[in-house]
PATIFI-387986 format. One record per atom (N, C-alpha, C): chain; atom name; x, z, y. Coordinates in steps of 0.05 Angstrom, whole numbers, padded with zeros to 5 digits. Example, Ala and Ser with C-alpha at 12.3 -4.5 7.8 and 13.67 -1.06 7.14 Angstrom:
<recs>
cadena|atomo|xx|zz|yy
A|N|00264|00156|-00114;
A|CA|00246|00156|-00090;
A|C|00264|00156|-00066;
A|N|00257|00142|-00045;
A|CA|00273|00143|-00021;
A|C|00258|00157|00001;
</recs>
This chain:
<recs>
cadena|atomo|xx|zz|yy
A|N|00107|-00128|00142;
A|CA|00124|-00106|00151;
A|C|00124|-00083|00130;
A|N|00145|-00078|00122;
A|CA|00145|-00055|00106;
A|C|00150|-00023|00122;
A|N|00135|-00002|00118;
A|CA|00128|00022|00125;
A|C|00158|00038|00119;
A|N|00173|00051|00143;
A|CA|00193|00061|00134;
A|C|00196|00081|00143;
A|N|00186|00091|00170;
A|CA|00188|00115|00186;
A|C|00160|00119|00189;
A|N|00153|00141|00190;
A|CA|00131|00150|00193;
A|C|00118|00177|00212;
A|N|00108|00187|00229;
A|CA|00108|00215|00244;
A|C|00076|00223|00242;
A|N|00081|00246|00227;
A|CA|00055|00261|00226;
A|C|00055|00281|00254;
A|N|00033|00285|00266;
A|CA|00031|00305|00296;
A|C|00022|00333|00281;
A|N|00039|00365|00285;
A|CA|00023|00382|00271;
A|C|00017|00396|00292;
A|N|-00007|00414|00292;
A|CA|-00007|00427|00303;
A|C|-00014|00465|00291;
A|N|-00024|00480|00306;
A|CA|-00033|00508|00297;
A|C|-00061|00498|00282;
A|N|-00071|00481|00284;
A|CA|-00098|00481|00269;
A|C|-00105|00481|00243;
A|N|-00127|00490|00232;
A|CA|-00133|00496|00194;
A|C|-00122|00462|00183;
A|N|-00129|00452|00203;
A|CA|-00141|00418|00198;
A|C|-00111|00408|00186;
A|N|-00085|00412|00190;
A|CA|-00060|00405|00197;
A|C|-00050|00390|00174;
A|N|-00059|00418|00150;
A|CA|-00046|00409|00122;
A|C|-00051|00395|00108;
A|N|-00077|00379|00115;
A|CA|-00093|00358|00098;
A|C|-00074|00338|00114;
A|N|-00076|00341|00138;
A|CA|-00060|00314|00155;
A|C|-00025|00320|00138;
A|N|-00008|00329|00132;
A|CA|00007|00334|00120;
A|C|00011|00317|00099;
A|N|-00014|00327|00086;
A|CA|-00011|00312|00054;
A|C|-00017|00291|00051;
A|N|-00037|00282|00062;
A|CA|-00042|00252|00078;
A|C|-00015|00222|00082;
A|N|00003|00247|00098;
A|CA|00022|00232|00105;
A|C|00046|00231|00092;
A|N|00053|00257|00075;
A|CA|00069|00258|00054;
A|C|00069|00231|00032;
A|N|00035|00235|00020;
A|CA|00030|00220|00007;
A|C|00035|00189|00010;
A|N|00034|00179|00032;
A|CA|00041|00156|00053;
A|C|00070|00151|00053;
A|N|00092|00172|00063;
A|CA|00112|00170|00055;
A|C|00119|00163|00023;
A|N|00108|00167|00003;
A|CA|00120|00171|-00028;
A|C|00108|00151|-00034;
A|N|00090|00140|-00027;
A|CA|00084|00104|-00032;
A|C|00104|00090|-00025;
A|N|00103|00097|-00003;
A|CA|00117|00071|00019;
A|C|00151|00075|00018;
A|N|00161|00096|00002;
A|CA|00192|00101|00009;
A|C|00200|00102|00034;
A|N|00185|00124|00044;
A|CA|00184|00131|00085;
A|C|00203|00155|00084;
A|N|00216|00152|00121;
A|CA|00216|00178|00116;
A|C|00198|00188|00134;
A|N|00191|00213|00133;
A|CA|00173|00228|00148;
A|C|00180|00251|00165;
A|N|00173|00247|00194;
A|CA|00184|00259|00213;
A|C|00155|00282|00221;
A|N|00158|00311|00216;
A|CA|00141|00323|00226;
A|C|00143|00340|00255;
A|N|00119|00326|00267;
A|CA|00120|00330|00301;
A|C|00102|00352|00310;
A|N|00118|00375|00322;
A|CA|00099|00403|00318;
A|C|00096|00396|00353;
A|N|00072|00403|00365;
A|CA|00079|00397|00398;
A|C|00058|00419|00412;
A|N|00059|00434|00420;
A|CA|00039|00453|00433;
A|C|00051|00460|00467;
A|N|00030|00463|00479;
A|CA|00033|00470|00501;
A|C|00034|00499|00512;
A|N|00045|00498|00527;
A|CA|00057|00525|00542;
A|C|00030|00541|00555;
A|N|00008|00536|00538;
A|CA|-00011|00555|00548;
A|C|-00013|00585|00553;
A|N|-00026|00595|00575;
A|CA|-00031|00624|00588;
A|C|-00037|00632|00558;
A|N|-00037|00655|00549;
A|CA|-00047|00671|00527;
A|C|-00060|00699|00537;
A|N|-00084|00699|00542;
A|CA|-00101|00715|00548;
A|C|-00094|00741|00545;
A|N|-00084|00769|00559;
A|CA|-00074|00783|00546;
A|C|-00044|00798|00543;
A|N|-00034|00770|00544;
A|CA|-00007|00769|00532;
A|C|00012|00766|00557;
A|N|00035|00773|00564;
A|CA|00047|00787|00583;
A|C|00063|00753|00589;
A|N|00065|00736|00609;
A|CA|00080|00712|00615;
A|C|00106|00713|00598;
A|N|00121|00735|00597;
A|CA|00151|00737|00580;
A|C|00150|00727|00550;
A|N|00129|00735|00540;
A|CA|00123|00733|00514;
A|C|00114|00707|00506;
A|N|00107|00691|00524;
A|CA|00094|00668|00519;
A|C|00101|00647|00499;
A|N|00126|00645|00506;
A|CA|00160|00625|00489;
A|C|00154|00640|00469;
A|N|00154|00666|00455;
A|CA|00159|00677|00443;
A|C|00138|00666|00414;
A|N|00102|00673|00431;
A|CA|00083|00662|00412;
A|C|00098|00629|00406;
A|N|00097|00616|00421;
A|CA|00102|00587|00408;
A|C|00117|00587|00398;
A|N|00139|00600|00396;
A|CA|00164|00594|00370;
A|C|00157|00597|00350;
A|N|00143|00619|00344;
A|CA|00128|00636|00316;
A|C|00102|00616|00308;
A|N|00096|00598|00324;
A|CA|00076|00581|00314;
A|C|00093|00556|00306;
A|N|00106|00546|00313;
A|CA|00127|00522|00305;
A|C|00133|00538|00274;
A|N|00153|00557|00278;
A|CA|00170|00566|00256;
A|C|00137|00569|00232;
A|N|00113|00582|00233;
A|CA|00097|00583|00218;
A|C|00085|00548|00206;
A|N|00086|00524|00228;
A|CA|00084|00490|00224;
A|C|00107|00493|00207;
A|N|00129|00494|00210;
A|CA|00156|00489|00195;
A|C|00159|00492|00169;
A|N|00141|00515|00167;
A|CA|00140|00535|00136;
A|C|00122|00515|00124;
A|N|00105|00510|00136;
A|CA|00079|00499|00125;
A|C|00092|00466|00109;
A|N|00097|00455|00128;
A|CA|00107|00430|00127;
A|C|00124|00421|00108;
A|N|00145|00442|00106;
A|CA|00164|00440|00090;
A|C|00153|00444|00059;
A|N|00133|00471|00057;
A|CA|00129|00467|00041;
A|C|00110|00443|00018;
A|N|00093|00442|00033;
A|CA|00072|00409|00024;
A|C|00098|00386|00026;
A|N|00113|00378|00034;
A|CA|00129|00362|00038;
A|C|00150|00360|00007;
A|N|00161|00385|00003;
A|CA|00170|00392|-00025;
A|C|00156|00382|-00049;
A|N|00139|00385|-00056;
A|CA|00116|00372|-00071;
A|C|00121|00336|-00077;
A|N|00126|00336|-00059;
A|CA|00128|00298|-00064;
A|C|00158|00283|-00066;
A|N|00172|00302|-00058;
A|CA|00201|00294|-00061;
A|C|00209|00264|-00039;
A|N|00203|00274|-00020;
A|CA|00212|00258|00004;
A|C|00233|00261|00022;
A|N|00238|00245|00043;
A|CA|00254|00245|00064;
A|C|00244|00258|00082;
A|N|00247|00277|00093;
A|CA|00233|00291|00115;
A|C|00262|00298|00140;
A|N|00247|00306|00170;
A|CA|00247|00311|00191;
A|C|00231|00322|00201;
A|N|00247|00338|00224;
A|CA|00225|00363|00238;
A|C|00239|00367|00264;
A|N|00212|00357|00282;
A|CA|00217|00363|00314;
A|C|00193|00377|00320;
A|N|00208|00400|00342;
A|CA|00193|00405|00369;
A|C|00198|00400|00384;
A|N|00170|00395|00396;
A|CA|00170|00382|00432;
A|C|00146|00398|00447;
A|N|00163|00423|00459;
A|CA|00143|00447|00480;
A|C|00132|00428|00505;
A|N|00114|00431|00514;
A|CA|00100|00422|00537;
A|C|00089|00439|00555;
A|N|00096|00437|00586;
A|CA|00085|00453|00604;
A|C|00055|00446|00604;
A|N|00049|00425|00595;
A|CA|00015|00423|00601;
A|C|-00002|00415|00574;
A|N|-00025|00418|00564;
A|CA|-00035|00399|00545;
A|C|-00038|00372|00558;
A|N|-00033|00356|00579;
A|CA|-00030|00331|00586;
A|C|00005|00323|00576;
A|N|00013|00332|00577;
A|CA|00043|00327|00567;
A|C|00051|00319|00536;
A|N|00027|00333|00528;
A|CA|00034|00329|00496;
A|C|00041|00306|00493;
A|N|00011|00294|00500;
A|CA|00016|00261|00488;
A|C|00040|00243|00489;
A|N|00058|00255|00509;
A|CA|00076|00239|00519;
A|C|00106|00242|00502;
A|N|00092|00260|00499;
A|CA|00118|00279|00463;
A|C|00108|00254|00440;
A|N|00079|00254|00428;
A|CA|00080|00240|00414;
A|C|00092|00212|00418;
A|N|00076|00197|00440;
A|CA|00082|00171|00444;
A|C|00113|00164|00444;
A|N|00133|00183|00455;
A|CA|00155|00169|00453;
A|C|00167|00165|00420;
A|N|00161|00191|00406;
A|CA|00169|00189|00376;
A|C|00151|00165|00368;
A|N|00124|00162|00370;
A|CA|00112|00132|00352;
A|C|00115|00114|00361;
A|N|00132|00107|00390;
A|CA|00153|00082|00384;
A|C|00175|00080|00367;
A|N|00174|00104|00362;
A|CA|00205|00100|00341;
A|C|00203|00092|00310;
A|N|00174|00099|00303;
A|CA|00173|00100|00277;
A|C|00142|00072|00277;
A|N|00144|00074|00249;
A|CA|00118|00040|00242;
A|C|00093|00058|00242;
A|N|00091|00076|00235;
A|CA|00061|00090|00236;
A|C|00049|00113|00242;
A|N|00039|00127|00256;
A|CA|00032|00150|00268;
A|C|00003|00165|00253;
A|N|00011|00183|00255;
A|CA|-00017|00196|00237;
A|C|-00021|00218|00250;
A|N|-00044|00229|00267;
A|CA|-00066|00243|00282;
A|C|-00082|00251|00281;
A|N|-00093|00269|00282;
A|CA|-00119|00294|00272;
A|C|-00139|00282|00289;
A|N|-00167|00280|00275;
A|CA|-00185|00280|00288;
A|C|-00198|00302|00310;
A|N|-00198|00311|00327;
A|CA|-00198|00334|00343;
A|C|-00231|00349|00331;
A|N|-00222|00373|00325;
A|CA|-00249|00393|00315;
A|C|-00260|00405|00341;
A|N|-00285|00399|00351;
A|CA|-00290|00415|00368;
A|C|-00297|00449|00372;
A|N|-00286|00455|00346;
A|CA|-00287|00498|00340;
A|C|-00271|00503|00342;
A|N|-00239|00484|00338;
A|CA|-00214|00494|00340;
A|C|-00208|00501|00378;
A|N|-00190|00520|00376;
A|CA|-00186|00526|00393;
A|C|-00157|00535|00403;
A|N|-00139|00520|00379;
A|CA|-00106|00526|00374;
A|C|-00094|00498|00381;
A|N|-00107|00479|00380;
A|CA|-00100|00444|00383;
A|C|-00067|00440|00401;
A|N|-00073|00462|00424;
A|CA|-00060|00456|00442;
A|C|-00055|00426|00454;
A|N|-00064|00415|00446;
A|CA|-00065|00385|00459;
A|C|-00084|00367|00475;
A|N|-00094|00350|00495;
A|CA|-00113|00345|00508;
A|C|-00128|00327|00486;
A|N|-00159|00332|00501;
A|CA|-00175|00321|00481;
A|C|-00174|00285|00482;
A|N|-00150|00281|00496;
A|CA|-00150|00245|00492;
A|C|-00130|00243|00479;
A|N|-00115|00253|00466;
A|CA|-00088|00250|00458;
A|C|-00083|00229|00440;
A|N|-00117|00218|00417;
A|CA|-00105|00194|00407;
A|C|-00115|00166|00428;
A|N|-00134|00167|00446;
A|CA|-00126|00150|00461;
A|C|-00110|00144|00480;
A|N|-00097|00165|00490;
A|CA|-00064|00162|00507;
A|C|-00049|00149|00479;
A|N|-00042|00151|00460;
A|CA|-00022|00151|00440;
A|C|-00035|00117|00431;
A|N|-00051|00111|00421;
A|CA|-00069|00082|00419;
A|C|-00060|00064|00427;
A|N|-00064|00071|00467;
A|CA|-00064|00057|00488;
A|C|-00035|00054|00491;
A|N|-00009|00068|00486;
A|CA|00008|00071|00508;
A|C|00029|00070|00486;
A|N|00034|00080|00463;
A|CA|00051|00079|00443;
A|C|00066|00041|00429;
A|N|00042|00033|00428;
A|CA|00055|-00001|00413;
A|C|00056|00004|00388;
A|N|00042|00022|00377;
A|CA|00040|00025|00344;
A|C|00016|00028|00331;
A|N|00011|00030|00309;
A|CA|-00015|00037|00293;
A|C|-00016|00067|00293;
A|N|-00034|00074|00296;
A|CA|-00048|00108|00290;
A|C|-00063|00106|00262;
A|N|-00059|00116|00251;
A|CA|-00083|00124|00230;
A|C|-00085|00157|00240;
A|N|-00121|00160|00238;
A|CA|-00135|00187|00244;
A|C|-00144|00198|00225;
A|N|-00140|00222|00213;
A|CA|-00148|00240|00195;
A|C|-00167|00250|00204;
A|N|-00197|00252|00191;
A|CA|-00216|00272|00198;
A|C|-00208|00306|00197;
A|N|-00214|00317|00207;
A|CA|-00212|00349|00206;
A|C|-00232|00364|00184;
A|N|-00253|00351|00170;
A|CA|-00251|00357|00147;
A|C|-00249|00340|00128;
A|N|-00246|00353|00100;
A|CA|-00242|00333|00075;
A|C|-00212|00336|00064;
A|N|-00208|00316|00039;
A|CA|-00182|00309|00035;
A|C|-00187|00287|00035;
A|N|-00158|00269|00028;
A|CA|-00158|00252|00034;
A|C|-00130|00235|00017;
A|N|-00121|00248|00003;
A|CA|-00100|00241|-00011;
A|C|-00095|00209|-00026;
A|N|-00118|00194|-00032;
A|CA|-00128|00174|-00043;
A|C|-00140|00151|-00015;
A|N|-00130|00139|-00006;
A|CA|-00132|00115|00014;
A|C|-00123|00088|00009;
A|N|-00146|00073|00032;
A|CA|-00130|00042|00027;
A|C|-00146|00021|00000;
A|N|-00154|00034|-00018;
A|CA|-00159|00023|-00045;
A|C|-00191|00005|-00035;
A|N|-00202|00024|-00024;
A|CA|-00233|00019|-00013;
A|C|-00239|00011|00023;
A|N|-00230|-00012|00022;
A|CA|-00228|-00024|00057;
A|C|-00249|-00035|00070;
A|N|-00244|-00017|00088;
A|CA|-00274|-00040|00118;
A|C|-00257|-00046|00135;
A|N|-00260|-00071|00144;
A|CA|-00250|-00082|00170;
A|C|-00264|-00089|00193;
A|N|-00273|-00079|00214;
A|CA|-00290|-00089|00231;
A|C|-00272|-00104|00245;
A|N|-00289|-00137|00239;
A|CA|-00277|-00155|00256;
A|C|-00303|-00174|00271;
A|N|-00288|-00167|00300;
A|CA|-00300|-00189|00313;
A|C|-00283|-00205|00332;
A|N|-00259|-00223|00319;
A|CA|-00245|-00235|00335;
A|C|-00222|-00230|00358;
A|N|-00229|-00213|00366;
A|CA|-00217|-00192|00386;
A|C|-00183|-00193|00382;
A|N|-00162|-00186|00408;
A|CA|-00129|-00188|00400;
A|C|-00128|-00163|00391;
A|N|-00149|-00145|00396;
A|CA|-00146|-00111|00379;
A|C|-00145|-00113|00349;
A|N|-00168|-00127|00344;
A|CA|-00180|-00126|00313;
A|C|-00153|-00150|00294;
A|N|-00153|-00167|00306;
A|CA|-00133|-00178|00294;
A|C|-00095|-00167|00293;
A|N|-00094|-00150|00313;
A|CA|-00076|-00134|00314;
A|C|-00079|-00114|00298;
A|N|-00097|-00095|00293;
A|CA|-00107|-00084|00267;
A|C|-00101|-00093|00244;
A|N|-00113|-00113|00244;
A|CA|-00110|-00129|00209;
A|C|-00082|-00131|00202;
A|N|-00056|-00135|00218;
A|CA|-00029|-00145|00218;
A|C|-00028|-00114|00216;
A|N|-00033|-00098|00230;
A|CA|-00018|-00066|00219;
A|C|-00021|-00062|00200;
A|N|-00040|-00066|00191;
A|CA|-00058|-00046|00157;
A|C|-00052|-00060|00134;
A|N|-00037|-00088|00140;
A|CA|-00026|-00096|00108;
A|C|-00008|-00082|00101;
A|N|00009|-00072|00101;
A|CA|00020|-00051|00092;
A|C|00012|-00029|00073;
A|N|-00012|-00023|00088;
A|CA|-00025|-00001|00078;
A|C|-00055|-00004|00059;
A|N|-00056|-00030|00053;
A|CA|-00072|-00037|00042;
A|C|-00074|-00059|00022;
A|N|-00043|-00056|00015;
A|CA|-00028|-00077|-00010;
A|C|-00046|-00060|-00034;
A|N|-00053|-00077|-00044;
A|CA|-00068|-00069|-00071;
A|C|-00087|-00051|-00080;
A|N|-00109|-00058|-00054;
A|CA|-00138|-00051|-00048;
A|C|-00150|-00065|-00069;
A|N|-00165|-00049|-00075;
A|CA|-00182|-00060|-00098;
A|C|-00206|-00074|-00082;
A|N|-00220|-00063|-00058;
A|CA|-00234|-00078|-00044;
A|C|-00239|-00086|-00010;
A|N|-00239|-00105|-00005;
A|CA|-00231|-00109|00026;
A|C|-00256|-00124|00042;
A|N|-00266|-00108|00056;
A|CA|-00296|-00119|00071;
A|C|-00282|-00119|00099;
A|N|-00294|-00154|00101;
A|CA|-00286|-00156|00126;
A|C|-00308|-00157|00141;
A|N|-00320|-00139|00166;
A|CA|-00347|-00144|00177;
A|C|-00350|-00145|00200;
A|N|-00373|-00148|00205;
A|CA|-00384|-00160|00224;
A|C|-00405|-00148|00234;
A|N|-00403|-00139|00263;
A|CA|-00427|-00108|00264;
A|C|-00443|-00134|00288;
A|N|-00457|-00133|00288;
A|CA|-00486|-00138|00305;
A|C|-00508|-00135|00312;
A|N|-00509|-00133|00340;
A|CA|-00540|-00105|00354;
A|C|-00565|-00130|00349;
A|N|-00588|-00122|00351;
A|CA|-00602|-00137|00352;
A|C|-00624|-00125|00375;
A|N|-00626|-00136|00399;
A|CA|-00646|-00119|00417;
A|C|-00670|-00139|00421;
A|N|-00684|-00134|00425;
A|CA|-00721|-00157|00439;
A|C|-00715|-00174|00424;
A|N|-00716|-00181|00401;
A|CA|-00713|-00201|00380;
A|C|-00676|-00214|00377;
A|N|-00667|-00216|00397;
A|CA|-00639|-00232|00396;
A|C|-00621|-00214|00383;
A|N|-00602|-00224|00375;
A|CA|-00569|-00220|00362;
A|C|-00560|-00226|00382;
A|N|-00531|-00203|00387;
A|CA|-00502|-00213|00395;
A|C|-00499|-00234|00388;
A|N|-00469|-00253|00399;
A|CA|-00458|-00263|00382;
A|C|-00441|-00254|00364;
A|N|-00432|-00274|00331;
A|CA|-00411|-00248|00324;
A|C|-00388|-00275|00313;
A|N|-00367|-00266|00313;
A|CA|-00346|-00281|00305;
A|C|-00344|-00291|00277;
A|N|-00333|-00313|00273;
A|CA|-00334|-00330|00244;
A|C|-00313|-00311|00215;
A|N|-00330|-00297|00196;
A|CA|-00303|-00289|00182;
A|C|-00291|-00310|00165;
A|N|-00304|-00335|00159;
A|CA|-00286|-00345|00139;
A|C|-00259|-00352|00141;
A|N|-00248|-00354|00162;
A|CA|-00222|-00357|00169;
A|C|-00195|-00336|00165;
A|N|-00212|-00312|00164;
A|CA|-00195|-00281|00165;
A|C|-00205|-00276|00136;
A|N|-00221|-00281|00126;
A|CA|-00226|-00271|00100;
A|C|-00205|-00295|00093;
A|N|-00206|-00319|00083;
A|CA|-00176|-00341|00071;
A|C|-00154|-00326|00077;
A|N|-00146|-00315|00106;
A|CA|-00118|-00305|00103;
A|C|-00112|-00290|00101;
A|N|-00132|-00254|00088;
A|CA|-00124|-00239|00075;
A|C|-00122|-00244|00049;
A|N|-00137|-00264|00027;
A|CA|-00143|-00277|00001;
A|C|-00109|-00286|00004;
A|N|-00103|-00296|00013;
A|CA|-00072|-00307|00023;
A|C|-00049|-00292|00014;
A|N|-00058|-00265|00028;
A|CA|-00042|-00242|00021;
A|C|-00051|-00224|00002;
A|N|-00058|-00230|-00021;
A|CA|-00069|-00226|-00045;
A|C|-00094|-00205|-00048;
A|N|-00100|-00205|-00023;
A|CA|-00130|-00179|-00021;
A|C|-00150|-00190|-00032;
A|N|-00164|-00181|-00043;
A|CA|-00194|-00180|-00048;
A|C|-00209|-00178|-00023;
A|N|-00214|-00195|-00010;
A|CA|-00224|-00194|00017;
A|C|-00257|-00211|00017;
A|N|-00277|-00195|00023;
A|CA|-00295|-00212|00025;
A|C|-00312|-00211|00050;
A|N|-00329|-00224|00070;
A|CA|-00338|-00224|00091;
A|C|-00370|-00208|00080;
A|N|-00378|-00191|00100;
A|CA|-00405|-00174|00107;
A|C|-00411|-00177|00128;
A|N|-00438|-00177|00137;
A|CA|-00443|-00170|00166;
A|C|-00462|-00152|00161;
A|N|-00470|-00139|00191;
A|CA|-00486|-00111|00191;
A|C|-00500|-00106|00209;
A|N|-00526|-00119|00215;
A|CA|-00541|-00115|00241;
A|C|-00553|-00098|00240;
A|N|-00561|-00083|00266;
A|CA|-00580|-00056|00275;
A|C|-00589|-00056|00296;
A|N|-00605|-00046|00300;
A|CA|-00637|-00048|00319;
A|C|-00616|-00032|00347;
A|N|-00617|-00041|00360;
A|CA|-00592|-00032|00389;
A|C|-00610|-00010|00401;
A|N|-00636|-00014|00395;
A|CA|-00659|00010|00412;
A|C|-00656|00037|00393;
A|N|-00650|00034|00370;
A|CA|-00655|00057|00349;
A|C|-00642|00067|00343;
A|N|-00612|00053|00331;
A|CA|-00586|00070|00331;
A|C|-00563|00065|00334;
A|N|-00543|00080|00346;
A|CA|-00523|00073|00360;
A|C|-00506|00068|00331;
A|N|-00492|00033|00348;
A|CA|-00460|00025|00331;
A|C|-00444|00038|00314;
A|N|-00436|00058|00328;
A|CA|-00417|00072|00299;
A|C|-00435|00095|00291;
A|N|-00459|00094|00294;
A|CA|-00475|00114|00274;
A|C|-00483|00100|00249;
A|N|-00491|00075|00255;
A|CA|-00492|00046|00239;
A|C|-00469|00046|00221;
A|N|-00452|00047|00228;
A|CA|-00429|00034|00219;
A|C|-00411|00052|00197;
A|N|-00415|00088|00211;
A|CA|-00406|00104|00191;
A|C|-00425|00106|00168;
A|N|-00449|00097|00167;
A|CA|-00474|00107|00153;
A|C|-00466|00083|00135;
A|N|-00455|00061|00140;
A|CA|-00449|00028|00130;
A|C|-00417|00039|00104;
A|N|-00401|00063|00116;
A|CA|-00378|00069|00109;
A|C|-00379|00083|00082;
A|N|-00401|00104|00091;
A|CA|-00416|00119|00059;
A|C|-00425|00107|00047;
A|N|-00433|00090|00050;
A|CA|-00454|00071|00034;
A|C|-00436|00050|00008;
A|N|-00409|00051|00020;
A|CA|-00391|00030|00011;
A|C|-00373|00038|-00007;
A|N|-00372|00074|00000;
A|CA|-00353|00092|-00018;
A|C|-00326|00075|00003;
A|N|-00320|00069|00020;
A|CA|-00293|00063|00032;
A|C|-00281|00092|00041;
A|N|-00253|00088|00030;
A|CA|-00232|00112|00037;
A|C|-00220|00093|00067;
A|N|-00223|00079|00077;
A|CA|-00202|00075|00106;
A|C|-00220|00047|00119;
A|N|-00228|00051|00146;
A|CA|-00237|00035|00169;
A|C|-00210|00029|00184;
A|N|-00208|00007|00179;
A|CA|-00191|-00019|00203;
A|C|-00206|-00019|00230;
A|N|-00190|-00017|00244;
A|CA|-00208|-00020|00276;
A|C|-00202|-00025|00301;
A|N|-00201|-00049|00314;
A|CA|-00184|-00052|00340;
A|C|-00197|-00031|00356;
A|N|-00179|-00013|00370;
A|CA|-00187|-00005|00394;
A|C|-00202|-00015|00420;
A|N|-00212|00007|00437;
A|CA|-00223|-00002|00455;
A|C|-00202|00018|00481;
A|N|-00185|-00021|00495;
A|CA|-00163|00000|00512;
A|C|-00172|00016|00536;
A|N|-00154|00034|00542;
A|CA|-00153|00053|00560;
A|C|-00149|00039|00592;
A|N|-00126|00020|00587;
A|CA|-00120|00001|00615;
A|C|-00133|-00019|00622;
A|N|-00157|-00022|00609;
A|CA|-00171|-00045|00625;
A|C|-00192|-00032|00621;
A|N|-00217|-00054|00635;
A|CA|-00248|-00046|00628;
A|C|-00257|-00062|00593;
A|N|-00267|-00047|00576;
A|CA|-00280|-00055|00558;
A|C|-00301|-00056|00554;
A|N|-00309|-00073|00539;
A|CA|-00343|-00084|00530;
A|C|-00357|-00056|00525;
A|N|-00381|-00045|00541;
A|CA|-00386|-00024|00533;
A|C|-00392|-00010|00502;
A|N|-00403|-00036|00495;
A|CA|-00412|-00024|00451;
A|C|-00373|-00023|00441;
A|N|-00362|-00043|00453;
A|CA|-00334|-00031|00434;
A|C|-00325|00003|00449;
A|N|-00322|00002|00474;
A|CA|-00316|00029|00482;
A|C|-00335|00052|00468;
A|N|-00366|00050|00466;
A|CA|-00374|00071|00449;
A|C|-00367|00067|00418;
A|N|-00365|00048|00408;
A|CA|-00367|00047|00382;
A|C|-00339|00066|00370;
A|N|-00311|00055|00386;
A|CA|-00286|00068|00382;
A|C|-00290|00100|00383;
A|N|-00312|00113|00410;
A|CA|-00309|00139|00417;
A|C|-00331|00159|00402;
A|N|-00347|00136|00382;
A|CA|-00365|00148|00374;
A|C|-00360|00148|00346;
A|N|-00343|00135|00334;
A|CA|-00332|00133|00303;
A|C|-00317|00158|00306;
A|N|-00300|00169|00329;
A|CA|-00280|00184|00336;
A|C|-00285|00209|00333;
A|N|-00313|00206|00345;
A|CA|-00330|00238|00344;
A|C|-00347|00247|00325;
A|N|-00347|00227|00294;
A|CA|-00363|00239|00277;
A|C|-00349|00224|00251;
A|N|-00324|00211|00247;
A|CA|-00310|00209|00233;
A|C|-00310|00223|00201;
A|N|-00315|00212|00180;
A|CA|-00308|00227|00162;
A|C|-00293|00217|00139;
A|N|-00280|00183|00147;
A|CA|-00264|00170|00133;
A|C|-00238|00164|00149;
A|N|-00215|00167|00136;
A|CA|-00194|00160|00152;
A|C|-00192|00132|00168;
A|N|-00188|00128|00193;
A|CA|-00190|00104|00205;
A|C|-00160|00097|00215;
A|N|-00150|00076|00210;
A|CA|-00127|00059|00236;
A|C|-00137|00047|00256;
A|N|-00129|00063|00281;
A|CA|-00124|00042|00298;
A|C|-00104|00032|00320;
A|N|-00114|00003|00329;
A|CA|-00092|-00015|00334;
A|C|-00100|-00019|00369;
A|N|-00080|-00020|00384;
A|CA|-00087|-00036|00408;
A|C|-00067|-00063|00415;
</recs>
């Protein structure tokens, strides 16, 4: 699949412009165009008189707009610019999701817990994950990030997530210099999980001309949690981007994939895709 549309989510936050350039940059690879999605909710403003309310959020769009436009200039792209006002921060998501059916890839701030401008609910990339039918890639809220894709982890364990993952991210990971495909496993009272076979997924990214090689990565299940493991596995590797099937919203999930997804989520400091 080739990458053609693309929607970055902005919001009022410091975090925004790295997600910007992020996705600019994404666009000017890929010959995208890029649709920037400003979405804030119709929140009370402490203070501030109900009449006025419309008033603050326009002046925060129009200040996204400035912003956007300008980082966007820089790379000489195709650009677009929507707002979508919401009576609630539950609504947002529903602004995003309908645009990232429209487009191949969605790009999403990792939520900062000091910000306090987000205007959006704190599930918004798992409503969007779960409910959209597209890939997310998540930007941490700090760092840059301009340079991705080259340095790859794939956590695979078999799963229709993880392998749904792998089918998003070729795209975005044509001409990785390195591609780890792994294999995370707890080890508790002496035993291992089971973990899924990579030689099969490693041949058919080798297929698609990656540098793909199989890892696995066991950790003591009593001592430290999965994706503490696993980001500590990410530094270790110098990887700029984690592949990652989700853990869905509409069913019950295995509890280590539900923490592992919500705990990479909450201490993130490499850009991750993910797939449901």
């Amino acid at each position: 699949m080739r990458i053609r549309d693309i929607v970055v989510h902005i919001d009022a936050t410091a975090a925004a412009s790295g997600r910007i350039e992020l996705a600019c940059g994404l666009a000017r690879r890929h010959g995208a165009r890029l649709l920037g999605l400003f979405t804030h909710a119709g929140k009370t403003t402490l203070g501030l008189a109900p009449a006025h309310q419309p008033a603050l959020l326009t002046q925060g769009a129009r200040v996204a707009e400035a912003a956007f436009r300008r980082i966007a200039g820089a790379f000489e792209i195709e650009i677009g610019w929507m707002v979508e006002p919401a009576a609630a921060e539950s609504a947002v998501a529903q602004g995003v999701i309908v645009q990232a059916r429209e487009a191949d890839i969605t790009v999403l701030g990792q939520p900062d817990p000091r910000e306090t401008a987000s205007g959006a609910s704190s599930d918004l990339i798992e409503q969007t994950v779960s409910n959209a039918g597209r890939p997310v890639l998540v930007v941490p809220y700090a760092g840059q990030f301009q340079a991705m894709g080259r340095r790859v982890v794939i956590a695979w364990n078999g799963s229709r997530e993880a392998a749904r993952a792998i089918a998003d991210a070729l795209p975005l990971i044509d001409g990785a210099e390195a591609v780890s495909v792994l294999s995370l496993r707890a080890k508790a009272a002496g035993r291992l999980t089971a973990a899924a076979p990579l030689e099969g997924i490693v041949a058919h990214l080798t297929r698609h001309g990656l540098p793909a090689a199989p890892d696995r990565l066991v950790f003591e299940a009593n001592a430290i949690e999965a994706a503490e493991r696993l980001l500590s596995h990410l530094a270790d590797a110098g990887a700029d981007l984690l592949v990652l099937g989700a853990a869905g919203r509409g069913r019950a999930a295995p509890g280590m994939k539900r923490s592992l997804t919500s705990g990479i989520l909450a201490r993130m400091t490499t850009p991750v895709l993910l797939s449901y």
